[in-house]
C-alpha positions in Angstrom: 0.0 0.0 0.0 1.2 3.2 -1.1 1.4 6.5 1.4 -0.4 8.3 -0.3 -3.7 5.5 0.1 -2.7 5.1 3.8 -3.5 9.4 4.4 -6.0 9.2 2.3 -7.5 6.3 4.5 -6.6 8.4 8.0 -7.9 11.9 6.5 -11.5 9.5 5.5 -11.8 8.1 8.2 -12.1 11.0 10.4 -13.7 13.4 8.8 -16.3 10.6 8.2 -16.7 10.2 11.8 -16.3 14.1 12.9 -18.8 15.5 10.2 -21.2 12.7 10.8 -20.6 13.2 14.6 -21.5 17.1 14.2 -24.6 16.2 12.9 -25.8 13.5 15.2 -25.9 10.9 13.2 -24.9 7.2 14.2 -23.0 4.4 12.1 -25.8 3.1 11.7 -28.2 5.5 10.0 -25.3 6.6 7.8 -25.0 3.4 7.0 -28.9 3.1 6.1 -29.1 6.3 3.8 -26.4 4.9 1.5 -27.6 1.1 1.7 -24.4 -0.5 3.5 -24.3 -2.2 6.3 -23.1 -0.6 9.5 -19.9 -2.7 9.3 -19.1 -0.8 6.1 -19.1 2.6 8.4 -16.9 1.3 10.6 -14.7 -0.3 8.6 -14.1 2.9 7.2 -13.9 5.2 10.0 -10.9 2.9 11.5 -9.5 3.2 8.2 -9.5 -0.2 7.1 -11.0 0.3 3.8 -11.9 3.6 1.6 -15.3 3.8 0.2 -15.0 4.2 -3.8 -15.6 7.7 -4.9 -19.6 7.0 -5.7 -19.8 6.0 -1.8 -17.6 9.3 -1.1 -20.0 11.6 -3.2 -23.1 9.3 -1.2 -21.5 10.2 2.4 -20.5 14.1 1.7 -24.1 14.5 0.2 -25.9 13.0 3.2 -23.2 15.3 5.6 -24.3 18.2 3.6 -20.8 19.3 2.8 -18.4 18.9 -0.6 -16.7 15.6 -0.8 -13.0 17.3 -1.0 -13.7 17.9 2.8 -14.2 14.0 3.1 -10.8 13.7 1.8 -8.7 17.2 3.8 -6.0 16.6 5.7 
């Protein structure tokens, strides 16, 4: 895995969980508006995986903010 993937897996994973935090949402009902399973959040807030960029454009939409922010440092 190259270094680049691995930040881009960190920087993901929290601002998944810190925009979906400020909004008050749970793993869960993230995970219901997009149609994964709640396993899928948390795989990707611990940076495990990184959702492809449809999933991206699916999460930033539902957090009400651009999907570059998904993907800040």
């Amino acid at each position: 895995m190259t270094k680049y993937k691995d930040e881009a897996k960190k920087a993901v994973s929290n601002n998944v969980r810190k925009y979906r935090e400020a909004i008050g949402l749970t793993q869960t009902a993230l995970s219901l508006k997009i149609r994964k399973s709640s396993e899928y959040i948390s795989r990707v807030e611990r940076a495990v995986m990184i959702p492809s960029v449809d999933v991206l454009y699916e999460i930033a939409d539902i957090l009400n903010i651009e999907p570059s922010k998904l993907l800040a440092p």
